[in-house]
FILONU-384899 format. One record per residue (C-alpha): residue in three letters; x, y, z. Coordinates in Angstrom, 3 decimals. Layout:
BEGIN
ALA | X | Y | Z
...
//
This chain:
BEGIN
UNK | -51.204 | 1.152 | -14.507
UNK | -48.704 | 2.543 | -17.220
UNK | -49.001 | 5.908 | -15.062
UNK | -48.357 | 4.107 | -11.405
UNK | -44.984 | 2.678 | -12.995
UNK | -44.280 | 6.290 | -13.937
UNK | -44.595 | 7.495 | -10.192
UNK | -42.468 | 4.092 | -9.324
UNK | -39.597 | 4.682 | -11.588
UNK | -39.407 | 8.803 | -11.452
UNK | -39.041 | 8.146 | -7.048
UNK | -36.001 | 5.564 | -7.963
UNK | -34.883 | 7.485 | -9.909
UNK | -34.184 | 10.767 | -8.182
UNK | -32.634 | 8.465 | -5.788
UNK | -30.053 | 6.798 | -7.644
UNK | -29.819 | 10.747 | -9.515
UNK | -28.568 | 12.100 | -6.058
UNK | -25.959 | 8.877 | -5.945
UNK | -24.700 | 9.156 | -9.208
UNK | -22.452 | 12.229 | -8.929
UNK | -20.788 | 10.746 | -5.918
UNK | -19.494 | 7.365 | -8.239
UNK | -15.904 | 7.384 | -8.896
UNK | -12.614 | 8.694 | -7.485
UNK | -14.018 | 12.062 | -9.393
UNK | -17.121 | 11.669 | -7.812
UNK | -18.717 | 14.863 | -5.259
UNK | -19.520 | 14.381 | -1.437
UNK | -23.156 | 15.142 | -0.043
UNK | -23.280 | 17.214 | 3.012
UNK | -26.174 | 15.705 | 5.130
UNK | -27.476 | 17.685 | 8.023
UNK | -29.646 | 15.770 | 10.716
UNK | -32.743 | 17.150 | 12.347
UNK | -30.560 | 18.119 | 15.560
UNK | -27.928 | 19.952 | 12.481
UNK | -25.256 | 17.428 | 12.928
UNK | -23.512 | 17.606 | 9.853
UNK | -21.851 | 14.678 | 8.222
UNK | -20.443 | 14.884 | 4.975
UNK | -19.760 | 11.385 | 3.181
UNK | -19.320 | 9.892 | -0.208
UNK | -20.439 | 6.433 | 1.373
UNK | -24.162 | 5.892 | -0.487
UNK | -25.378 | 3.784 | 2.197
UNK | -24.634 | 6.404 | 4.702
UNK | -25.824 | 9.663 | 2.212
UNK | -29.465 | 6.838 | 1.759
UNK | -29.791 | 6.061 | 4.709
UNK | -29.592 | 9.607 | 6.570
UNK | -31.514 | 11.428 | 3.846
UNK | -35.300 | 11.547 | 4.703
UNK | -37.146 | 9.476 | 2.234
UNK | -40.899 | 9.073 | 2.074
UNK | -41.805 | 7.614 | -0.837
UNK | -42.281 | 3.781 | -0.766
UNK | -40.044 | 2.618 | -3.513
UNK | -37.441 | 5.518 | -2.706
UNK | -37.331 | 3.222 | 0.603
UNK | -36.506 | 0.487 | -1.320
UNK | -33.248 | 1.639 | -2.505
UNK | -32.562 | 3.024 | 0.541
UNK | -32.882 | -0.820 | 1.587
UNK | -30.766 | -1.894 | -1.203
UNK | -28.198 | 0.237 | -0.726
UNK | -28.131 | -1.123 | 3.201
UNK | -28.070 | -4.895 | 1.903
UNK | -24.784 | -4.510 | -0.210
UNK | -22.926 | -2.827 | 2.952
UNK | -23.872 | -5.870 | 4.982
UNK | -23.248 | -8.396 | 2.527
UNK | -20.164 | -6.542 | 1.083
UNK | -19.255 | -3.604 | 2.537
UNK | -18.471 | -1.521 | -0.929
UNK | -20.166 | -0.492 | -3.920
UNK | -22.819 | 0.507 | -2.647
UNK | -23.641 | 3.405 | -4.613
UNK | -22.906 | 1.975 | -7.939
UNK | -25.873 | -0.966 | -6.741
UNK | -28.323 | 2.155 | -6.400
UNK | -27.150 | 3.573 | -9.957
UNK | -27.695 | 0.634 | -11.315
UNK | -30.792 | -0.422 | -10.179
UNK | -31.982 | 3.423 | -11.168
UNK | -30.972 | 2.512 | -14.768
UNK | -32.400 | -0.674 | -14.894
UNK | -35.801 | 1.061 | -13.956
UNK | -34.982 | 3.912 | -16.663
UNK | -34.791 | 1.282 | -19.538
UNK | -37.668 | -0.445 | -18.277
UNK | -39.882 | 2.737 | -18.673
UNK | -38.774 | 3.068 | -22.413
UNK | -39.996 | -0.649 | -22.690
UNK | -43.801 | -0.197 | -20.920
UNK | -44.001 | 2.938 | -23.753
UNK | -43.585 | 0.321 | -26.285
UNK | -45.844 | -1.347 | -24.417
UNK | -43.808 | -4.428 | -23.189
UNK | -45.480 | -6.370 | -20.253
UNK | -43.563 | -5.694 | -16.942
UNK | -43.554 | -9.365 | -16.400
UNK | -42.090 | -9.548 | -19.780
UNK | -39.299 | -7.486 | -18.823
UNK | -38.733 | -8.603 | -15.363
UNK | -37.853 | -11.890 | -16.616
UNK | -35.519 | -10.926 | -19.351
UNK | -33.922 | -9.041 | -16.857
UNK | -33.368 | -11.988 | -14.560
UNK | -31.961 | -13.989 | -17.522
UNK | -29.587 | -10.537 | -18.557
UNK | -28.537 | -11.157 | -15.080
UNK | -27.547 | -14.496 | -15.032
UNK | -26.168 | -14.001 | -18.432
UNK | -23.912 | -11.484 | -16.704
UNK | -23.031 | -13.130 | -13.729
UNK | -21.775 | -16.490 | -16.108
UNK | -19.630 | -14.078 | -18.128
UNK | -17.965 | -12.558 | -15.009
UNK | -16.674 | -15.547 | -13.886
UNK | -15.096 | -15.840 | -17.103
UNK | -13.281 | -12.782 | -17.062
UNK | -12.296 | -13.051 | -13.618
UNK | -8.925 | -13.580 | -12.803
UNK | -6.821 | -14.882 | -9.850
UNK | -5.671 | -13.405 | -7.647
UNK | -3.174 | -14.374 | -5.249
UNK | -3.778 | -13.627 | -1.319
UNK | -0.646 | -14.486 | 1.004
UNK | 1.217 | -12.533 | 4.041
UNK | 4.692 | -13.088 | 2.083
UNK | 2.821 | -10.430 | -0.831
UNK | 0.848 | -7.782 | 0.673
UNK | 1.407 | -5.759 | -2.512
UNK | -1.865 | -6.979 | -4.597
UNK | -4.308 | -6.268 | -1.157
UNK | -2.843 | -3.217 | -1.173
UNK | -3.258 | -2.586 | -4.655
UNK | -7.473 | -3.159 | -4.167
UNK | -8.043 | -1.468 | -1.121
UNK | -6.359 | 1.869 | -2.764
UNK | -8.941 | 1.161 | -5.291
UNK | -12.011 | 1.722 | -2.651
UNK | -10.182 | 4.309 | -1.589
UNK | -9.659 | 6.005 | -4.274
UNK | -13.187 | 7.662 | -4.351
UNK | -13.019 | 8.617 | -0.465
UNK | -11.996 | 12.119 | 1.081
UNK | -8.569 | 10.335 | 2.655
UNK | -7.061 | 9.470 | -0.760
UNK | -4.726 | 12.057 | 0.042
UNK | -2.993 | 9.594 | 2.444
UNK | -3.829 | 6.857 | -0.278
UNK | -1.439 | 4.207 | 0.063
UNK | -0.788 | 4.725 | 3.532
UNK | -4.830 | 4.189 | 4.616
UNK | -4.442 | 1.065 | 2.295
UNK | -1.534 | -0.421 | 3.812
UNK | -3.152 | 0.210 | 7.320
UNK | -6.349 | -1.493 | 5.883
UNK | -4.760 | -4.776 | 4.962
UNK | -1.717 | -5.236 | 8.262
UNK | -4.732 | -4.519 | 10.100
UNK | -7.243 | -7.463 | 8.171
UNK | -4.106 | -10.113 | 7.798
UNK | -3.218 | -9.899 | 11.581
UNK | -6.450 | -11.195 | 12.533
UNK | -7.194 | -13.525 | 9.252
UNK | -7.582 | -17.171 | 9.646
UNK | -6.195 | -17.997 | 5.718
UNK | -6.971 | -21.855 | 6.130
UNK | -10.569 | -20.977 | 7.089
UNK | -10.897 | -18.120 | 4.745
UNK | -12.791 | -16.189 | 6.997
UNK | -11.737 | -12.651 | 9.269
UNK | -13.470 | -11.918 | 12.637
UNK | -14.373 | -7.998 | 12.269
UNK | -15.118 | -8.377 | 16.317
UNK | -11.283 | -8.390 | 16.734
UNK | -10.613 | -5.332 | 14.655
UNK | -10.961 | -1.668 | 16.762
UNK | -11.520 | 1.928 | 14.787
UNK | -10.949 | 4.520 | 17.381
UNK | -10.354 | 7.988 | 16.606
UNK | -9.742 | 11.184 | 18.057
UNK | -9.745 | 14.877 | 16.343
UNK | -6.893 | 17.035 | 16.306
UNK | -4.047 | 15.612 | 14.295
UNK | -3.787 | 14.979 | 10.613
UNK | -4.628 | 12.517 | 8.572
UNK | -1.041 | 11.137 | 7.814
UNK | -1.264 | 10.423 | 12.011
UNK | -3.364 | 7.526 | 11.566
UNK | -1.576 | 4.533 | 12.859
UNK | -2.172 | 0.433 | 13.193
UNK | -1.831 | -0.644 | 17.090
UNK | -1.042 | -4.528 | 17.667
UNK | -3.436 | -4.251 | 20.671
UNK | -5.973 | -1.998 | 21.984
UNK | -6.742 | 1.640 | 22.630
UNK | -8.998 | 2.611 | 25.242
UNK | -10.410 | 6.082 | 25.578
UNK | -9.616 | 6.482 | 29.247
UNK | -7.099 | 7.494 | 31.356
UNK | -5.553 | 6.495 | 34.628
UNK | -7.954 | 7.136 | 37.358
UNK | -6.078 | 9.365 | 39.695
UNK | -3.706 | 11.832 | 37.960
UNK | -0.440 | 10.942 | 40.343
UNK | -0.278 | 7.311 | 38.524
UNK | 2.745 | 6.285 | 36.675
UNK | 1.912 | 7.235 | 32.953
UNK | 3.654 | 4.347 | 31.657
UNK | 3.761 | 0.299 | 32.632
UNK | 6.139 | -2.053 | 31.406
UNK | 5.392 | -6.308 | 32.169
UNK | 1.878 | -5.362 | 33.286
UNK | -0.085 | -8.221 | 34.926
UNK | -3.648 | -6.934 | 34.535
UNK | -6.987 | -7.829 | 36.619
UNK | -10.014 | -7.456 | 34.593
UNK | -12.763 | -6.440 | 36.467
UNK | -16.322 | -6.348 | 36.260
UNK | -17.216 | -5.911 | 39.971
UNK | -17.327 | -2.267 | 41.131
UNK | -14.786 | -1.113 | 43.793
UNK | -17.285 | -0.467 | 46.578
UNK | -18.431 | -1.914 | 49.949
UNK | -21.556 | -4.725 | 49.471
UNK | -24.540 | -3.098 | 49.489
UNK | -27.383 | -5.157 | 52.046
UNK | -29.585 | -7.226 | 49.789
UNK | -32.493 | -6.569 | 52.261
UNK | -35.121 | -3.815 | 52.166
UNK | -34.116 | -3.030 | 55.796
UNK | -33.159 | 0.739 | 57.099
UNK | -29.631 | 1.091 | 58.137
UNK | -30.499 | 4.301 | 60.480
UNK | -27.373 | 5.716 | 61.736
UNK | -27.949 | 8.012 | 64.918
UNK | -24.198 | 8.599 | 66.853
UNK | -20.862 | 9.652 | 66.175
UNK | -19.585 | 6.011 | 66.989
UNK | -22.528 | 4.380 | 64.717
UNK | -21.050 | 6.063 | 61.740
UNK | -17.307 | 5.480 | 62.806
UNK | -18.333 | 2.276 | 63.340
UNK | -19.257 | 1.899 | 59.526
UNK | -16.692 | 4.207 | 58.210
UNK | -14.273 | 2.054 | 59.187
UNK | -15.901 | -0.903 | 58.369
UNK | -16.159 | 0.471 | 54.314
UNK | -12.158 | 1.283 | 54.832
UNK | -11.799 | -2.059 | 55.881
UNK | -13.907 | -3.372 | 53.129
UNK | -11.479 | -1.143 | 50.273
UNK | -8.179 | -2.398 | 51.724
UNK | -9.522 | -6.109 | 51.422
UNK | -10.622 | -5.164 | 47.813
UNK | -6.635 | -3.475 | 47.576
UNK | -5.257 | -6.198 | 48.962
UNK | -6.752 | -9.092 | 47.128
UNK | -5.760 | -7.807 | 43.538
UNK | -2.679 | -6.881 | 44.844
UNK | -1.926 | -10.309 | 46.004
UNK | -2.365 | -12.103 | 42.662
UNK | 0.354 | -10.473 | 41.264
UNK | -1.317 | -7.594 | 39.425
UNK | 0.063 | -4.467 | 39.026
UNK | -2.725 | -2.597 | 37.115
UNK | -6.515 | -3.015 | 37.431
UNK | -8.855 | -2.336 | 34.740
UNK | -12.570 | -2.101 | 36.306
UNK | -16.286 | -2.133 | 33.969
UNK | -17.641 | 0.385 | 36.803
UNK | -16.240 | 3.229 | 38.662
UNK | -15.274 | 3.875 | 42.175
UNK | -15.292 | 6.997 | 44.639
UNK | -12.626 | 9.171 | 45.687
UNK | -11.606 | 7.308 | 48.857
UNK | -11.040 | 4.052 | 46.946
UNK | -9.338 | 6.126 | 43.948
UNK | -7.241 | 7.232 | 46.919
UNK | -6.409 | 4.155 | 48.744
UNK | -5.466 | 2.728 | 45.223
UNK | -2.607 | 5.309 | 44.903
UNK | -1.431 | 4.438 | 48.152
UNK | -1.119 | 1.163 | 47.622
UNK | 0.422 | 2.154 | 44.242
UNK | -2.112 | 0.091 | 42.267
UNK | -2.596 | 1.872 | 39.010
UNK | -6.340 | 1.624 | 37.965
UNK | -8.525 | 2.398 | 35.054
UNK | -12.049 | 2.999 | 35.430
UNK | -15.145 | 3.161 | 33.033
UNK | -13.968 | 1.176 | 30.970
UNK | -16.975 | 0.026 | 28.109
UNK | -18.186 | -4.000 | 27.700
UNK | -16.862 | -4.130 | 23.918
UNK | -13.060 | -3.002 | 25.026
UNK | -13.328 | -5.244 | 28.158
UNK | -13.504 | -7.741 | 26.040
UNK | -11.238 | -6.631 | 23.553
UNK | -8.820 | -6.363 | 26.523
UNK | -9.027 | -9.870 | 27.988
UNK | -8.745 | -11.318 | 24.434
UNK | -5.519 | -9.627 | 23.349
UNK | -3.679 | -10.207 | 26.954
UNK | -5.337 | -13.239 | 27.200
UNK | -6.821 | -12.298 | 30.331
UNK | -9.912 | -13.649 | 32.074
UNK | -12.853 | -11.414 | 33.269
UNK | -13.648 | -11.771 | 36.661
UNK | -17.152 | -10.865 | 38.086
UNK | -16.376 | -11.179 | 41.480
UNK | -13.507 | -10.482 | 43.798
UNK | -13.597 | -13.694 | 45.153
UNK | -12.630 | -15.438 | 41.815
UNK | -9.523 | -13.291 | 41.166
UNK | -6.403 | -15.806 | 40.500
UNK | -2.907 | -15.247 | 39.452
UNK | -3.959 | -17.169 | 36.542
UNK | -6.675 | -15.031 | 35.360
UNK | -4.525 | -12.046 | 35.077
UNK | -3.633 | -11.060 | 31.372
UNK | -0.144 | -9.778 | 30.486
UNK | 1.038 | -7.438 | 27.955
UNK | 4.760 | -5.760 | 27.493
UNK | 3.337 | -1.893 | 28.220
UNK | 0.793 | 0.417 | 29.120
UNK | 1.076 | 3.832 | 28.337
UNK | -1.293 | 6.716 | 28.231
UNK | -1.133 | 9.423 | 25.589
UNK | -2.384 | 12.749 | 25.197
UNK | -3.175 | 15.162 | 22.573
UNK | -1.745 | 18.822 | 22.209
UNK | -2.434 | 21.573 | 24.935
UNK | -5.672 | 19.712 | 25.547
UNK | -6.801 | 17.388 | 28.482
UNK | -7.049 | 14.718 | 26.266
UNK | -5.650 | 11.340 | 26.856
UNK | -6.097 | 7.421 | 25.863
UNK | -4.072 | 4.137 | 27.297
UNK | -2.768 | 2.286 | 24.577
UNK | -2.094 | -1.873 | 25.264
UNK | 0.330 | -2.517 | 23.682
UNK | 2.820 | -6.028 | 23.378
UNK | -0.054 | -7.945 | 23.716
UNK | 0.607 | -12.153 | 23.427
UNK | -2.312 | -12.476 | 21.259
UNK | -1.968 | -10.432 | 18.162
UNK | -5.058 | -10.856 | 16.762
UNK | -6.679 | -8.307 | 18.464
UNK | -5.418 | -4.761 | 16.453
UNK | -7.067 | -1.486 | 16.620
UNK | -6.707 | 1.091 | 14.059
UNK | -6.308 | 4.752 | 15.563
UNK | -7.583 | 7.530 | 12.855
UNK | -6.506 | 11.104 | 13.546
UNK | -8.166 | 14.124 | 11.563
UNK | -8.899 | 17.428 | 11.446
UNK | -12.548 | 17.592 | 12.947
UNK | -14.742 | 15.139 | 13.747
UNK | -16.534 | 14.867 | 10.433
UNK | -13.135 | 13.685 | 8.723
UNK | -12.179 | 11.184 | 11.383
UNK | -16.138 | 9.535 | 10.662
UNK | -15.580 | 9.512 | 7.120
UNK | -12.267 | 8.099 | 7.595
UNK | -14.104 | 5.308 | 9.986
UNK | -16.775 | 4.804 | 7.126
UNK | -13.824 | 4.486 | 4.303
UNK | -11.306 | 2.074 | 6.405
UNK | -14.320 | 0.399 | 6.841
UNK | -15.020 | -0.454 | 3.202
UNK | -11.540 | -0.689 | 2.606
UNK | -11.114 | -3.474 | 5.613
UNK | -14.601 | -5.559 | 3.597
UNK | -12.650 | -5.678 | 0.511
UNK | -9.533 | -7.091 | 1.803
UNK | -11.650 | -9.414 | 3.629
UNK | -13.785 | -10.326 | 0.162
UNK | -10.813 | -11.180 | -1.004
UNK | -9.595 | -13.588 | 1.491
UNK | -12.832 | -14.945 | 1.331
UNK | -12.630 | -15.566 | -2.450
UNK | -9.759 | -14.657 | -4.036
UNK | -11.207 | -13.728 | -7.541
UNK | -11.448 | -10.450 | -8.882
UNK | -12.374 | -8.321 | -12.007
UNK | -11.366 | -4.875 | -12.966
UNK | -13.235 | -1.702 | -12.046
UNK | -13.540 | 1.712 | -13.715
UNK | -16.710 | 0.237 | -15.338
UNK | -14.272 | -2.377 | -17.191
UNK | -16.470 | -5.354 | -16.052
UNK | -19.634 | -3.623 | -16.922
UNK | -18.793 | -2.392 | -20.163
UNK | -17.545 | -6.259 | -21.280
UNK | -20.820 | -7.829 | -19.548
UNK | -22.801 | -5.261 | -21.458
UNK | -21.367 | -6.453 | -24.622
UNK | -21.786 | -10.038 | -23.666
UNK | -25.766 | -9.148 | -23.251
UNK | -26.134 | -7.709 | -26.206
UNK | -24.495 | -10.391 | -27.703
UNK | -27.102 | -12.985 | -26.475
UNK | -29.756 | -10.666 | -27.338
UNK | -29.406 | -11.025 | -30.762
UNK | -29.874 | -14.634 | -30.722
UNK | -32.968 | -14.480 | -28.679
UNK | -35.952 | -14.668 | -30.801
UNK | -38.695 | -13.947 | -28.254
UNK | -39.827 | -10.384 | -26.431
UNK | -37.042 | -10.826 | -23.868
UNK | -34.684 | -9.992 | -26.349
UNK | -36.136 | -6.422 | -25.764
UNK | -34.949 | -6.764 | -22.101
UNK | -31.662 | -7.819 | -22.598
UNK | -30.530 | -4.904 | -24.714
UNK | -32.268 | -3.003 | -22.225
UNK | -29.883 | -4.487 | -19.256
UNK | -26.871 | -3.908 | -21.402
UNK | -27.474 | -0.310 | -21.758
UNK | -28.321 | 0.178 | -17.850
UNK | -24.699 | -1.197 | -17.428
UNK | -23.168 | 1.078 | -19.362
UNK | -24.604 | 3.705 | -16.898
UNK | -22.276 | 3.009 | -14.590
UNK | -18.827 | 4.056 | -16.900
UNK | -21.184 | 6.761 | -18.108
UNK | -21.545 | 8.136 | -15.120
UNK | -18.093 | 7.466 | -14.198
UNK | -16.827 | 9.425 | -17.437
UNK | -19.168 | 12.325 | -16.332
UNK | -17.821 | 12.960 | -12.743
UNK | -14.127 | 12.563 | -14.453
UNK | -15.522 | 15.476 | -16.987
UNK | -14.594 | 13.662 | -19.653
UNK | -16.838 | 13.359 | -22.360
UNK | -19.179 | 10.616 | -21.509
UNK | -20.572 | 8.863 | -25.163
UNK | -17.596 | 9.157 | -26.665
UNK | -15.331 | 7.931 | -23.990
UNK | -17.820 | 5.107 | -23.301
UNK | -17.924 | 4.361 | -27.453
UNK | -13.911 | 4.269 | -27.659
UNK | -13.914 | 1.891 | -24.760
UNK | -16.491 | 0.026 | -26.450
UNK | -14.917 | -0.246 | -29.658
UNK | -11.426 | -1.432 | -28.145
UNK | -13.094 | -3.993 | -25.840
UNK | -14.617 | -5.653 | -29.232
UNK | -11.537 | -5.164 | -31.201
UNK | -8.392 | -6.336 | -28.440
UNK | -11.136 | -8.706 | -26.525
UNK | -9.189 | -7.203 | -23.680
UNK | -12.315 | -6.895 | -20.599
UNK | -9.812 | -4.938 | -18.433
UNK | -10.265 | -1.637 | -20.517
UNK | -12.320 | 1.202 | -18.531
UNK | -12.056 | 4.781 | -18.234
UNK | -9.261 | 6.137 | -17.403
UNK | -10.871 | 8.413 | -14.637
UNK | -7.316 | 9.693 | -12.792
UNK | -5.709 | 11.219 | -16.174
UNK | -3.236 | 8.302 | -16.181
UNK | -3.033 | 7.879 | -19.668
UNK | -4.318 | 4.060 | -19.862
UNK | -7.221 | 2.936 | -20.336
UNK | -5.975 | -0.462 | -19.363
UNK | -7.449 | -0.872 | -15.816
UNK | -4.668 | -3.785 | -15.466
UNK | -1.879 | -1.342 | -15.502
UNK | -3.633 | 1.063 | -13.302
UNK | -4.239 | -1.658 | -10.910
UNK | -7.860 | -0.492 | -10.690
UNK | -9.465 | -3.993 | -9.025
UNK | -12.578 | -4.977 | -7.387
UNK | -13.444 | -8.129 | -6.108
UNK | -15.557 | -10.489 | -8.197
UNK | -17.836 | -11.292 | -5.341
UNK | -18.821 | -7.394 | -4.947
UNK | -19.293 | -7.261 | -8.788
UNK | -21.657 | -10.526 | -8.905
UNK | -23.606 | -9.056 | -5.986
UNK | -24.154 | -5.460 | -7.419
UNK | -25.716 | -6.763 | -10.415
UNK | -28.148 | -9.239 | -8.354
UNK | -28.793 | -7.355 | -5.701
UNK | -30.073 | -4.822 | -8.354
UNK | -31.888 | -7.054 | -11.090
UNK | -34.026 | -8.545 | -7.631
UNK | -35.088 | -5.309 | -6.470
UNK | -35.960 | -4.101 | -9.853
UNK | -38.344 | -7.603 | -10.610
UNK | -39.937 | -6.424 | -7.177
UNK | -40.858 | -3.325 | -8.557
UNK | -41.950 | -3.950 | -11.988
UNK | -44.457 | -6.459 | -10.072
UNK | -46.112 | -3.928 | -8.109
UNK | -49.187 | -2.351 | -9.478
UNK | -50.572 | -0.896 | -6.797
UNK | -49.797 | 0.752 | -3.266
UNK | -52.358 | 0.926 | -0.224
UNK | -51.279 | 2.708 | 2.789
UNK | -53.490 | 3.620 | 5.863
UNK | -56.310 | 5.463 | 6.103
UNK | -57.445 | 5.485 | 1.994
UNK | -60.683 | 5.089 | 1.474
UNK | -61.671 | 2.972 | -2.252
UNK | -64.039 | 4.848 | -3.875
//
């Protein structure tokens, strides 16, 4: 059996090994290349697990684990994978000793709980209002801090949390990601990236002679495609003389105009349509001087009719005055000397509906600029959510560590074995953090040690940015309690899992 744990804990292992240098705003990128030799380089660890090409069973595990923290939480989710590596580390020193994993597993779960009780008592308040954006601010430059556009720190942080509080309900606590849009197009730099109160399409006018700018747009929605009915029945329509196909040439023109006409006589002066439609009607559209857009996906429809508080009409038959949306102006833009363009809605009377344009270099920037806004935007939303946080740079884990060992020595059965065991796989994590700053990683952990003991101050971690502080307080180095609590269960659970497992079976072994 001891030999089977061996195999277990060596696969987690040299997964949580490839996530550790990546930990911290010190930390390397991983350049993954897919089978097709798409390249994406990314310090995200649920993105580096989930495109690397794992085989081993309980290597898939923490791919798994690393995927459950960036739905629950959005961030952290490679210090969950370090964490859970180390856990499985100490337990290995344990089975030598020859420990029981059950033993262990449940010491584990009580270091756990142990930990989670003493982070809420370090936690502090934190206050979350749209008069003082400064404290939001202040933790999303934290998750940025390890990602490739901390160059643009504050800036990307700002955007993060205008773009989260327009769309917060703060006396529900809760913020509908449907309502927030990352678009993003290459060929600008990073400082370009810019907040829109309303909603960016990737499309452009549909004939190139339309206005390139609206003001007090009235828009129809469509989801009916600008074209003549087609016959519902299985008949022929055989067309044999000049005058037969006259005949239904001018019935289709007649058929456009009526289209035209109808959305004309509502009141709207631009038409945004789900499906396309041919030259002639593209045509007849311009003559009519109706500006249209065409193509336009099911997501941004929808996005569209929320933020002009429009209604989306199936059929041309339904169209109303008063299911036109409204917004102040429509403009399209377009990039450099290419062909390039996008509309932007903009003026919207629903402001809840925000999109956040990112600009970059190449492509592989603007998607790891997606991937960080993205964890930035969870945070802020943690934190409306629940408004408690503790401080990062391995500050929390080095005081719950402490706290463990603490217990441990008033435990007077095996599991005391496991909670000194937990409290050195949290130290791990500032470890590792101390590493990647190349700072000199026992030491720096023992000095932090030392002072947490002697000030009883929790908020000392390592000072990974050369500030000069070790006080994570002053460096305004926060994460949200809720991440925190999560990280250390979502680890401790996966870990039990494994230490139960004595065996693996797969298809097609025969027992001897």
């Amino acid at each position: 059996i001891y030999s089977f744990f061996q195999s277990h804990i060596l696969a987690a292992r040299s997964v949580s090994s490839i996530l550790q240098t990546s930990l911290g705003p010190k930390g390397l990128d991983k350049c993954m290349v897919s089978p097709d030799g798409d390249v994406t380089i990314t310090n995200d660890g649920a993105t580096i697990l989930k495109m690397m090409d794992v085989e081993h069973q309980i290597a898939k595990l923490m791919v798994q684990l690393s995927q459950s923290q960036d739905d629950e939480i959005g961030d952290g989710t490679t210090g969950v994978v370090v964490l859970a590596g180390a856990l499985l580390e100490k337990a290995e020193e344990l089975l030598d000793k020859g420990i029981h994993p059950i033993r262990i597993a449940d010491g584990y779960e009580l270091a756990a709980k142990k930990a989670i009780s003493h982070l809420d008592i370090i936690a502090d308040d934190f206050p979350v209002s749209p008069d003082n954006l400064e404290p939001l601010i202040l933790t999303a430059m934290t998750t940025l801090g390890s990602k490739i556009i901390n160059r643009c720190h504050r800036q990307m942080a700002e955007i993060a949390v205008n773009a989260v509080m327009a769309v917060a309900d703060l006396e529900a606590k809760d913020v509908n990601f449907e309502l927030i849009k990352v678009e993003g197009k290459e060929g600008g730099k990073l400082e370009d990236t810019m907040l829109v109160k309303g909603v960016i399409v990737d499309k452009d006018f549909s004939h190139p002679q339309m206005p390139k700018e609206l003001k007090d747009v009235k828009l129809a929605i469509l989801t009916c495609p600008f074209e003549p009915p087609k016959p519902k029945t299985k008949h022929k329509l055989e067309i044999t003389s000049v005058e037969d196909y006259n005949a239904l040439h001018k019935y289709e023109q007649e058929q456009f105009t009526q289209m035209v006409d109808k959305v004309k006589s509502t009141g709207a002066n631009l038409a945004i349509c789900q499906w396309g439609f041919d030259d002639e009607a593209n045509h007849l559209l311009l003559q009519k001087q109706l500006p249209a857009v065409r193509w336009v996906g099911g997501p941004e429809i929808e996005l569209i009719a929320i933020a002009t508080n429009g209604r989306i009409v199936p059929r041309f038959e339904e169209l109303t005055p008063e299911k036109l949306g409204t917004c102040g102006v429509v403009r399209e833009l377009s990039f450099g000397t290419t062909k390039d363009k996008m509309l932007v809605i903009e003026q919207c009377p629903n402001t809840k509906a925000v999109t956040i344009f990112v600009r970059g270099g190449n492509k592989m920037i603007i998607e790891e600029a997606k991937r960080s806004i993205h964890d930035a935007l969870c945070v802020v939303r943690n934190l409306v959510r629940n408004n408690k946080i503790v401080y990062g740079g391995g500050a929390a884990e080095v005081s719950c560590a402490i706290a463990i060992s603490d217990e441990a020595d008033k435990i007077s059965t095996l599991e005391q074995y496991a909670f000194r065991a937990f409290s050195d796989a949290l130290e791990n994590i500032p470890l590792a953090l101390a590493e990647n700053a190349a700072l000199s990683p026992i030491r720096t952990l023992t000095e932090i040690k030392t002072r947490q003991i002697s000030e009883n101050n929790p908020a000392l971690g390592i000072d990974c940015n050369g500030a000069g502080t070790c006080d994570m307080k002053e460096q305004h180095v926060i994460e949200t309690l809720h991440s925190k609590k999560q990280q250390i269960l979502l680890a401790t659970q996966l870990v039990k899992m494994i230490l139960k497992i004595d065996d693996i079976r797969a298809p097609g072994e025969i027992m001897d």
